[in-house]
VEXVEXDREN-139562 format. One record per residue (C-alpha): x, y, z; residue number from 0. Coordinates in steps of 0.2 Angstrom, whole numbers, plus 5000, padded with zeros to 4 digits. Layout:
! residues N
+------+-------+------+-----+
! east ! north !   up ! num !
+------+-------+------+-----+
!    X !     Y !    Z ! NUM !
...
+------+-------+------+-----+
This chain:
! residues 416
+------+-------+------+-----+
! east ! north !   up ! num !
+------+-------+------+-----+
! 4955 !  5380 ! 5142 !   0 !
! 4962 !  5382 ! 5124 !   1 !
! 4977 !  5374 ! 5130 !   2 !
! 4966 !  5357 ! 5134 !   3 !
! 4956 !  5358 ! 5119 !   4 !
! 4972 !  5357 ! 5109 !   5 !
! 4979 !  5345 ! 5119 !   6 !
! 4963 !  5334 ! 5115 !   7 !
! 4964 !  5339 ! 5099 !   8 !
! 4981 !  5332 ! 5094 !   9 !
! 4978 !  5316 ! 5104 !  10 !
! 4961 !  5313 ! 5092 !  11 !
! 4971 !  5317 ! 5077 !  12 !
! 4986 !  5306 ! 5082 !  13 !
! 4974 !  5291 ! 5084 !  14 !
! 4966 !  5293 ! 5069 !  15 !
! 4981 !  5293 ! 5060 !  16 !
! 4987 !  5278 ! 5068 !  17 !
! 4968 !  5269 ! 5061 !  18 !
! 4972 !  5276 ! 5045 !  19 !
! 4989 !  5269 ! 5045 !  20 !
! 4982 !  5255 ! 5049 !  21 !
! 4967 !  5253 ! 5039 !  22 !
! 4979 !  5257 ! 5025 !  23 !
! 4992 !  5242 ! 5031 !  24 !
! 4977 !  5231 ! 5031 !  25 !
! 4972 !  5235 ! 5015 !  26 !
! 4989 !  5233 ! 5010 !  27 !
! 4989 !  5216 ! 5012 !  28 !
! 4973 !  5211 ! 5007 !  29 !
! 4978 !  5218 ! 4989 !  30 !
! 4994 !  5208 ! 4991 !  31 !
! 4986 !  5193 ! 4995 !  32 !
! 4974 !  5196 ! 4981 !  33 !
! 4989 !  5198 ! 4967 !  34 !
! 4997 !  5181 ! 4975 !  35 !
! 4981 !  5171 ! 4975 !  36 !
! 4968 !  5176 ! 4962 !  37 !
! 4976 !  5185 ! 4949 !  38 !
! 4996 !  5175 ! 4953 !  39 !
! 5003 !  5190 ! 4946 !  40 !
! 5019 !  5186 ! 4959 !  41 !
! 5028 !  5202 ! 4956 !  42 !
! 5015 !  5210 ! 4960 !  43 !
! 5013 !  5204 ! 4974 !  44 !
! 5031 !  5204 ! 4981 !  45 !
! 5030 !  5223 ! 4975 !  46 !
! 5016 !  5225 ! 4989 !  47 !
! 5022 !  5213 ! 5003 !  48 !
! 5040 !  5224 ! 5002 !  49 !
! 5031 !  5240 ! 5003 !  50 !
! 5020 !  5234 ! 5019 !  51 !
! 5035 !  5228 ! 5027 !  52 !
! 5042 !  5247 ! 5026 !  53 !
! 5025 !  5253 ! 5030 !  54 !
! 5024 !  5239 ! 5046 !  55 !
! 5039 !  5230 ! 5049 !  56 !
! 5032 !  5221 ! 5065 !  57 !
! 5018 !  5214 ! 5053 !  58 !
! 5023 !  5196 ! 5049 !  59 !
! 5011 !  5190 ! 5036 !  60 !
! 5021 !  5201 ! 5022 !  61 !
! 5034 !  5189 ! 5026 !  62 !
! 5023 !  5176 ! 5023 !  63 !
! 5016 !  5183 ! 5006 !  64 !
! 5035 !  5186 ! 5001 !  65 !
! 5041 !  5168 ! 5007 !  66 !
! 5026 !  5162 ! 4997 !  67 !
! 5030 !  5172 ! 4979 !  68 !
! 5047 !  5169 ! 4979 !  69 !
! 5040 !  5150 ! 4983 !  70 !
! 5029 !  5151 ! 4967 !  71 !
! 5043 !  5158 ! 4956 !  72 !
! 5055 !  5144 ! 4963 !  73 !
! 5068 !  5155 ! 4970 !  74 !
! 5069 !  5142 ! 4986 !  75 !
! 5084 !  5152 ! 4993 !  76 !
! 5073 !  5171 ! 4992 !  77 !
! 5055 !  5161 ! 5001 !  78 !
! 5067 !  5150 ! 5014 !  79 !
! 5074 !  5168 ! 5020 !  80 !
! 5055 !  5176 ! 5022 !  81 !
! 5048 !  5161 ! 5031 !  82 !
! 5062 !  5160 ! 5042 !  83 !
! 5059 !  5177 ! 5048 !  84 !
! 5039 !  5176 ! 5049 !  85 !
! 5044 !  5161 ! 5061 !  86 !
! 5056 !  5172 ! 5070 !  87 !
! 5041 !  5185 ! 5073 !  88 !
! 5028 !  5173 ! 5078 !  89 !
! 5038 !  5156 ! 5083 !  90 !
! 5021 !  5149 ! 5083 !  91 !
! 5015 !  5152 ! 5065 !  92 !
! 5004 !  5134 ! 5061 !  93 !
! 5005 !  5138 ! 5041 !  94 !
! 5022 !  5145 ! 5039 !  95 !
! 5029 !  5128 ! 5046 !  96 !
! 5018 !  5119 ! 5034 !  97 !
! 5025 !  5130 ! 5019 !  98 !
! 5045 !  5128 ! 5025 !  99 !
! 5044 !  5110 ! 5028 ! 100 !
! 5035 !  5108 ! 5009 ! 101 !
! 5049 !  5122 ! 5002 ! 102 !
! 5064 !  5110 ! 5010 ! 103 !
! 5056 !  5095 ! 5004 ! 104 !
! 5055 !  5102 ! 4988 ! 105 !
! 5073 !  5110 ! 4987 ! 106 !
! 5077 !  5089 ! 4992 ! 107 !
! 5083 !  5096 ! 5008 ! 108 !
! 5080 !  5084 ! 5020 ! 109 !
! 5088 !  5090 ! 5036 ! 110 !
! 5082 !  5105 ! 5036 ! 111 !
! 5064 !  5100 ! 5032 ! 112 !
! 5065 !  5087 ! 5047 ! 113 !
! 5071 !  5100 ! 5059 ! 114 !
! 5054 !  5112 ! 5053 ! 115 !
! 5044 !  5098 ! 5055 ! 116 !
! 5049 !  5094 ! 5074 ! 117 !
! 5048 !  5110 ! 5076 ! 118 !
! 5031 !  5111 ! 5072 ! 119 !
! 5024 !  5094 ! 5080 ! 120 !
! 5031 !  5103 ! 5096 ! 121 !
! 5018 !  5115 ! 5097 ! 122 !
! 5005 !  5106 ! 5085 ! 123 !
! 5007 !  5086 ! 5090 ! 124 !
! 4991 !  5080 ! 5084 ! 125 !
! 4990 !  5091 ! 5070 ! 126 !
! 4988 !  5076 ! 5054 ! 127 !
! 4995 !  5086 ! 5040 ! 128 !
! 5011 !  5088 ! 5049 ! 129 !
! 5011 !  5071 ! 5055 ! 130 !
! 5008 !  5066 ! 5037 ! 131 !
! 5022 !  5077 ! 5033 ! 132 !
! 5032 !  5071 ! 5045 ! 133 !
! 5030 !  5054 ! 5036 ! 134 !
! 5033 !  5059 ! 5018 ! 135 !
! 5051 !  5066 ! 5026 ! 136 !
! 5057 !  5048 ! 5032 ! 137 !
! 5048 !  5039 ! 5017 ! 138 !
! 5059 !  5052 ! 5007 ! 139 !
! 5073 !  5046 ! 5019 ! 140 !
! 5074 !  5030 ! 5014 ! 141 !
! 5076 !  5025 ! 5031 ! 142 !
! 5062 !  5009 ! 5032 ! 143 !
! 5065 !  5004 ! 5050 ! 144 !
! 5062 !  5023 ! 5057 ! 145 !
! 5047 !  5022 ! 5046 ! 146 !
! 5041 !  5007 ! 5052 ! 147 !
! 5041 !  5014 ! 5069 ! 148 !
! 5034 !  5030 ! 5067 ! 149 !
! 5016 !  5021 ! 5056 ! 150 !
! 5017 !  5010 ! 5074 ! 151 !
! 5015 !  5027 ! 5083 ! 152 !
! 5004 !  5033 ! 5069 ! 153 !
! 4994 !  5019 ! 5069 ! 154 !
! 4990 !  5020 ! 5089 ! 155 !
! 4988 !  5042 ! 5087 ! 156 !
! 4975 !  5041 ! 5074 ! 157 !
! 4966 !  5022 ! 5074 ! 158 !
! 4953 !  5024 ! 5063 ! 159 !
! 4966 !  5028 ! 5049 ! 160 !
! 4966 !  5013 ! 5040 ! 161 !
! 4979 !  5022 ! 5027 ! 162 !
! 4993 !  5022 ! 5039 ! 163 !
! 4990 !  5003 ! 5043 ! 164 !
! 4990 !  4997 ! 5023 ! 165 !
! 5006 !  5008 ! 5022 ! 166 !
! 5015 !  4999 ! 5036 ! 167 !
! 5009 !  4980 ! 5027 ! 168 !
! 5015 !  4986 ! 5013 ! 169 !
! 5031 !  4992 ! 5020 ! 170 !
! 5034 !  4977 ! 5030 ! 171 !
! 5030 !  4968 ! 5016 ! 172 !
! 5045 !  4976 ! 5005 ! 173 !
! 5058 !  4974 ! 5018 ! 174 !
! 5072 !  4966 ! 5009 ! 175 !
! 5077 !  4946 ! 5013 ! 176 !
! 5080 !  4929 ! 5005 ! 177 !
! 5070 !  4914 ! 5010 ! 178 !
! 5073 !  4898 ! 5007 ! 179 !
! 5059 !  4883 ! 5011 ! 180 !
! 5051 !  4868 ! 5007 ! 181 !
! 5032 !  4865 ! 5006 ! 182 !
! 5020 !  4847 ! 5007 ! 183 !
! 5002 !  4845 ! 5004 ! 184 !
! 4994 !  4829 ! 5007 ! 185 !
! 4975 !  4827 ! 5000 ! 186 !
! 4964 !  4812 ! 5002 ! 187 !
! 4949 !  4807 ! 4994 ! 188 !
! 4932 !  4798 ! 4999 ! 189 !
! 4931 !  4789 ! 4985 ! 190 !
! 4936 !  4772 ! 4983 ! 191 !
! 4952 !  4770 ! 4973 ! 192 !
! 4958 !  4789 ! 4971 ! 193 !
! 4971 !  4796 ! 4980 ! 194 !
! 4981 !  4801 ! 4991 ! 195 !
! 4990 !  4815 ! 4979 ! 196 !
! 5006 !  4823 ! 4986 ! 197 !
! 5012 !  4839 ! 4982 ! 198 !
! 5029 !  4845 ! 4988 ! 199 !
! 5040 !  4858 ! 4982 ! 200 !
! 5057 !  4869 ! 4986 ! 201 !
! 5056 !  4887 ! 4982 ! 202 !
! 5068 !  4901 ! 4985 ! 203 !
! 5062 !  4920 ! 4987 ! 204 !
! 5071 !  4937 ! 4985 ! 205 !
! 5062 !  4950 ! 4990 ! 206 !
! 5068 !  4968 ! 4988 ! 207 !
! 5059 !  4986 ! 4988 ! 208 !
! 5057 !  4984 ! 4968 ! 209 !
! 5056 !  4967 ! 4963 ! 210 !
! 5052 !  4950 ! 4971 ! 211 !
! 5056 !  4933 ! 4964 ! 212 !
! 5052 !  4917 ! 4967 ! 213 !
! 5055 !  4900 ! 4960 ! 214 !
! 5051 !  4883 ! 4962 ! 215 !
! 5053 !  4865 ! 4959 ! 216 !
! 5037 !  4856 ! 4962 ! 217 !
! 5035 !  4836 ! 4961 ! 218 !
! 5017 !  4829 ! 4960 ! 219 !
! 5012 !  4809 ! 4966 ! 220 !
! 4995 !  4802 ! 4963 ! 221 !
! 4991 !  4784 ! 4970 ! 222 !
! 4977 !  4774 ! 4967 ! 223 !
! 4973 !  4759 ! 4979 ! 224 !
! 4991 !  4764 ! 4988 ! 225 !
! 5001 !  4764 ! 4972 ! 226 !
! 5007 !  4777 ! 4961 ! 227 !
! 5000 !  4779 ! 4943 ! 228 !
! 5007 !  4797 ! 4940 ! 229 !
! 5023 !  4809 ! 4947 ! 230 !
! 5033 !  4822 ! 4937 ! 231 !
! 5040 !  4840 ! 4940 ! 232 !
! 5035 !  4854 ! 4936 ! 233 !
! 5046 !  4872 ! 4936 ! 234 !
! 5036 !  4888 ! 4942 ! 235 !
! 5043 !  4907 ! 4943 ! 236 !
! 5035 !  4922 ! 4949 ! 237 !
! 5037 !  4940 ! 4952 ! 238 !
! 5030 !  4954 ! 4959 ! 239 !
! 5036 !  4974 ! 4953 ! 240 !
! 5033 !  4988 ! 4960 ! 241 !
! 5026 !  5001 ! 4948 ! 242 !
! 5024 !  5015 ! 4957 ! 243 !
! 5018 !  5020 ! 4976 ! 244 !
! 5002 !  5015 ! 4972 ! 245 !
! 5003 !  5000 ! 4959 ! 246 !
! 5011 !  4984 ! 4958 ! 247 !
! 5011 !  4970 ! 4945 ! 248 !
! 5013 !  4951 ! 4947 ! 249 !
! 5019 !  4939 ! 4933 ! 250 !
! 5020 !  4919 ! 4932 ! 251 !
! 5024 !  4905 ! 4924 ! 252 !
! 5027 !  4886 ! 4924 ! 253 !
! 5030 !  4872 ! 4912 ! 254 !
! 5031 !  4852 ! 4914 ! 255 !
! 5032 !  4840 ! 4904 ! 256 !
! 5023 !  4828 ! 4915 ! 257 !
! 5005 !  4823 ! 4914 ! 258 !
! 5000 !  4827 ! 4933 ! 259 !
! 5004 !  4845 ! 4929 ! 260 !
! 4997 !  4857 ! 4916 ! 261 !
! 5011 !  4860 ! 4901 ! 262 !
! 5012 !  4879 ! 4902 ! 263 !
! 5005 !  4892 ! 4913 ! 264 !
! 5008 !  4909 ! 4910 ! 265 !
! 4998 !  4925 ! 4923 ! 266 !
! 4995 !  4942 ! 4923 ! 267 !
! 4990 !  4954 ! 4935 ! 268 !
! 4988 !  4973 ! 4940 ! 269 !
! 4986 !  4978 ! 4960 ! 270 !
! 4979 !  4996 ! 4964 ! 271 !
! 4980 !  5002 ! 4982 ! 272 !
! 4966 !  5017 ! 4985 ! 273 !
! 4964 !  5025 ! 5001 ! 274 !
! 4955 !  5020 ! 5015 ! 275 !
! 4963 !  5002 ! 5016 ! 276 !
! 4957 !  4997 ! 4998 ! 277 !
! 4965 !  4986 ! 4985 ! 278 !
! 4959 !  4981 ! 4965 ! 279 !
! 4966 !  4969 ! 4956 ! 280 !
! 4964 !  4964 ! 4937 ! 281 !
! 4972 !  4949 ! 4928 ! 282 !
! 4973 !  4935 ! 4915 ! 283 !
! 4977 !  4918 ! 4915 ! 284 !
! 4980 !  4906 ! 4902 ! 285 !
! 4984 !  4886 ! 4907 ! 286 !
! 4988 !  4872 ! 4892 ! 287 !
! 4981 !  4855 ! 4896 ! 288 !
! 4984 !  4839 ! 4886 ! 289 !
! 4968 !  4843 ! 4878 ! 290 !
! 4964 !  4861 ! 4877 ! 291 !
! 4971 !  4880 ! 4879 ! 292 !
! 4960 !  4888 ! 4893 ! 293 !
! 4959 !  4905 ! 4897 ! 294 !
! 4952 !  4917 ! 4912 ! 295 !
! 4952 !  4932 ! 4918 ! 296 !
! 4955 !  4935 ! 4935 ! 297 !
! 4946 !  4953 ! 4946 ! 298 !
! 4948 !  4955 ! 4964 ! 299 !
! 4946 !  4966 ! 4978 ! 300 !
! 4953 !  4968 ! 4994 ! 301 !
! 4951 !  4980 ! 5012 ! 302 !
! 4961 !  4980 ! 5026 ! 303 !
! 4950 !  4984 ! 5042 ! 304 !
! 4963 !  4987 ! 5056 ! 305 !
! 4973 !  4970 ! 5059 ! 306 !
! 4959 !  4961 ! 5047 ! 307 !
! 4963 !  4959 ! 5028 ! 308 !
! 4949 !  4955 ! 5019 ! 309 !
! 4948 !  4949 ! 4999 ! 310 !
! 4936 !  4944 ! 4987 ! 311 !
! 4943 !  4938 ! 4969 ! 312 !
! 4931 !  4931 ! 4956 ! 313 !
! 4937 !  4922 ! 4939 ! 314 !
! 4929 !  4917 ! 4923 ! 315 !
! 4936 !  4906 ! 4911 ! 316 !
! 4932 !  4902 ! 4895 ! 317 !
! 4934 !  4883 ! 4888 ! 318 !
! 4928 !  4885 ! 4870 ! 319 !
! 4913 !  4893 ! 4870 ! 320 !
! 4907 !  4892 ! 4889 ! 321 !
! 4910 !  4903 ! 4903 ! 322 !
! 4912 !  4896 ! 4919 ! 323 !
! 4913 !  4905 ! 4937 ! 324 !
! 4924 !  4901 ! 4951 ! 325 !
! 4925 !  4913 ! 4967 ! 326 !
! 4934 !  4915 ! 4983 ! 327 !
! 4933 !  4925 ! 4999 ! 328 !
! 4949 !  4926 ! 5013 ! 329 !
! 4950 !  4934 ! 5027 ! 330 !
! 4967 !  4936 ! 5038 ! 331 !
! 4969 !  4942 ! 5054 ! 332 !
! 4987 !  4948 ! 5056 ! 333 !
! 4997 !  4949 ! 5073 ! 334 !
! 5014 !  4955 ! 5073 ! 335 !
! 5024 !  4956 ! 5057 ! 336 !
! 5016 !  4949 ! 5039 ! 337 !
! 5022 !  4931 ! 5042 ! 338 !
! 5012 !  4929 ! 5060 ! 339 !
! 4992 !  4927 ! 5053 ! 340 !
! 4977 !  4916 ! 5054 ! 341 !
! 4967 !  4914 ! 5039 ! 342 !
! 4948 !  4907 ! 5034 ! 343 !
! 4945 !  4905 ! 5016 ! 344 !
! 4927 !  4899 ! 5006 ! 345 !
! 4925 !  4897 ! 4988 ! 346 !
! 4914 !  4890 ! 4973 ! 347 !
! 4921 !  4885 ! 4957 ! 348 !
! 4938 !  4877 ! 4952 ! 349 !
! 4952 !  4892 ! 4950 ! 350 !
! 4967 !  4894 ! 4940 ! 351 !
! 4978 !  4900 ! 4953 ! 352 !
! 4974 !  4881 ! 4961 ! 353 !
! 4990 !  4869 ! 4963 ! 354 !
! 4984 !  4852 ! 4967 ! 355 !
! 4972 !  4849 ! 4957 ! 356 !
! 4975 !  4862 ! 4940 ! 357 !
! 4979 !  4846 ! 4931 ! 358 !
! 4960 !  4842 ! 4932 ! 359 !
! 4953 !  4860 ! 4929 ! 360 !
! 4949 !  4856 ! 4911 ! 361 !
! 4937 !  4841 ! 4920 ! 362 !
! 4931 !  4852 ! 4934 ! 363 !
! 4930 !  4870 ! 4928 ! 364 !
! 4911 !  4865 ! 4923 ! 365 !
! 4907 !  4855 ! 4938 ! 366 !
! 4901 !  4861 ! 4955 ! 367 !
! 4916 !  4861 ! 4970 ! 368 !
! 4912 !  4871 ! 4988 ! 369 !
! 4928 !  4874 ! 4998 ! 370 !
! 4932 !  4880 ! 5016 ! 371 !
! 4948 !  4881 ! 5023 ! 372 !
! 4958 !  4887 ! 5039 ! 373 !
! 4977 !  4892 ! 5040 ! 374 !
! 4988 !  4897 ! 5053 ! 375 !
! 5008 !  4904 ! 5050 ! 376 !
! 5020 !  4907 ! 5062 ! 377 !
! 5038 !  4916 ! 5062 ! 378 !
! 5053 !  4912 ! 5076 ! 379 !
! 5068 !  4920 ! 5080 ! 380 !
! 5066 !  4931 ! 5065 ! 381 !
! 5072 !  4919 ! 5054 ! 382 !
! 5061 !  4903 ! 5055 ! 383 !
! 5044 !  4902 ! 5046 ! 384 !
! 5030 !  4891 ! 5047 ! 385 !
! 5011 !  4887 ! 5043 ! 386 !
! 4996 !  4873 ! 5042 ! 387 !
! 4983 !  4873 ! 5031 ! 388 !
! 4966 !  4863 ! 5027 ! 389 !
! 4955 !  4864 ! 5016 ! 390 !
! 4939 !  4855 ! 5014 ! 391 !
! 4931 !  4853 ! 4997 ! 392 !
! 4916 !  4843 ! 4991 ! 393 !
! 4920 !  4840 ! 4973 ! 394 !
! 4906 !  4835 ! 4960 ! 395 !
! 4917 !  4820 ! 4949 ! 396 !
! 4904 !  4817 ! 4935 ! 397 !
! 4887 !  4829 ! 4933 ! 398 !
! 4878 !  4823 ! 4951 ! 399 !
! 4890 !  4814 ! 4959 ! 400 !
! 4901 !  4820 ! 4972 ! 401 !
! 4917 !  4817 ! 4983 ! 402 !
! 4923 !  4825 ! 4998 ! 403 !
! 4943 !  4830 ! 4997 ! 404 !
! 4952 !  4833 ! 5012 ! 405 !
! 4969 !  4842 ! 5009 ! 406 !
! 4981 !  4848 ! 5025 ! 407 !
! 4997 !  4858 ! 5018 ! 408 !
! 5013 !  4862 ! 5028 ! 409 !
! 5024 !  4875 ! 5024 ! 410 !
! 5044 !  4879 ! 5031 ! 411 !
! 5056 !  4893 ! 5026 ! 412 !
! 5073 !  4900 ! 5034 ! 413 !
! 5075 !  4919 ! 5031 ! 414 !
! 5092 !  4925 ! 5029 ! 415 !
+------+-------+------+-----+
């Protein structure tokens, strides 16, 4: 009989030291933890996270809280070693992959990082912070076509993320090429004895990741009664720079000498991407007529809604001492790359951002004008590009009076 009682009595004192070893372990790391996130004392906190793993070797968050400090106090090669073995123990460990990947990323090691994150997409494939990861790591890479394809994957795993689609336009959009092309516009008039007006023009476009350029050489005709009374050239340039990941910034100028063009105008503006799909823009413009010096300032904002981009820009400009509105609203729906779209435009008001008719914005800017339009552009072989575009405008002349203006533009380019 005594021999069973102390038989049960070193069993129940063996199990209670285990809890007790155990409460002590767990109270361990709680205090670690404590000293890594609230207080950031990080010697501390390795202090600790080296003692539990002598106290319990098999318990792999010290690993973690180690791989983390030695993160935090930027001794990369120290936090690689701890997280590696917290992986080893638990192959499965969601957060420890997260805090690897970020350390390699960090530590510009891009192999390594890319290996981690495979690793984890393995066992977590719809997980969207590792995806996102995973993202960050090619962007990183520099490697646009394998970027390309994985926002296509992205885009079909997560279809209500319009971030992923906006990233890929703008990506597509940054691919580097040279273009070459021509363009012709062709507008008639319903009243008697005006037009038609001509417009053609040859431009060239290189577009890299940084920087895009474009300049032209435009030549104006304007008949009356079926001969010409006006024609010049005009000399345009443009650019567009990136500023960042999220900003870009586009400039312009053009100057003529002839009298169916403006003498000089000069732009300004700044592009915001946000998330969600959303863009802002805020510009100046400034034309010289014959006659006057007008100025306007340009606000616009833009969403893209899966394959839909969708665009709103107002302008006021100032003439002396009046204010006058203009406004216009496009929509695109795009199909495979940025060059294959069609497009439906409205709009109220005479613009500075207009071409055919900016020789007249001094006349119009104060009169009433409603436009709609529709454009289609296409892309063959990968190297031809090509679009139509009509726009329909009923134009007041004089103060209650009006004409109807029918313009059709065709536009050809060679990418090389």
């Amino acid at each position: 009989m005594k021999k069973t009682v102390f038989i049960t009595l070193s069993i129940v004192l063996f199990i209670a030291n285990l809890q007790a070893q155990k409460i002590d372990t767990d109270s361990l790391l709680v205090k670690a933890y404590y000293e890594l996130k609230t207080t950031k004392n990080y010697t501390k906190a390795i202090e600790l996270a080296k003692l539990g793993i002598k106290t319990a070797p098999s318990y792999v968050d010290f690993n973690v809280v180690l791989g983390r400090s030695y993160m935090l106090i930027k001794k990369t090669d120290s936090s690689r070693v701890y997280f590696n073995r917290a992986i080893n123990q638990n192959p499965k460990y969601k957060e420890v992959f997260s805090y690897l990947t970020k350390l390699e990323i960090q530590d510009k090691n891009l192999p390594n990082a890319k290996s981690c994150i495979d690793k984890a997409l393995h066992f977590y494939p719809d997980d969207l912070d590792f995806n996102l990861l995973k993202l960050n790591i090619l962007e990183l890479e520099n490697d646009k076509n394998k970027t390309i394809e994985f926002l296509d994957y992205l885009i079909v795993k997560y279809p209500s993320n319009l971030d992923f689609k906006q990233k890929l336009t703008q990506l597509k959009t940054k691919l580097d090429s040279d273009r070459i092309g021509i363009n012709y516009s062709y507008t008639t008039f319903s009243r008697n004895g005006v037009g038609p007006w001509q417009l053609s023009g040859l431009q060239y476009i290189r577009e890299r990741e940084k920087i895009t350029l474009v300049g032209r050489i435009n030549y104006a005709d304007r008949q009356s009664f079926g001969t010409s009374i006006s024609s010049g050239f005009q000399y345009e340039f443009e650019t567009y720079i990136k500023n960042n990941s999220k900003s870009y910034s586009y400039l312009s100028s053009s100057y003529s000498d002839a009298i169916v063009f403006p003498k000089l105008r000069l732009g300004y503006s700044y592009f915001h991407n946000f998330k969600k799909g959303w863009e802002g823009d805020i510009g100046v413009r400034y034309t010289k007529t014959v006659d006057d010096n007008l100025y306007a300032g340009v606000f616009g904002v833009g969403k893209y809604v899966g394959s839909y981009w969708i665009n709103f820009k107002s302008y006021l400009l100032i003439n002396k001492s009046e204010i006058n509105p203009a406004f216009t609203a496009t929509a695109r729906y795009y199909f495979d790359t940025k060059y294959d779209y069609a497009t439906v435009l409205i709009g109220y008001g005479s613009s500075p951002d207009e071409r055919v008719s900016l020789v007249d914005i001094q006349k119009r800017i104060s009169l009433n004008s409603y436009r709609i339009g529709a454009g289609y552009y296409k892309s063959f072989n990968n190297h031809y590009l090509t679009g139509i575009q009509t726009i329909f405008n009923n134009q007041e002349y004089v103060q209650n009076k009006t004409q109807n203006e029918f313009e059709i533009a065709l536009m050809f380019q060679y990418k090389f």
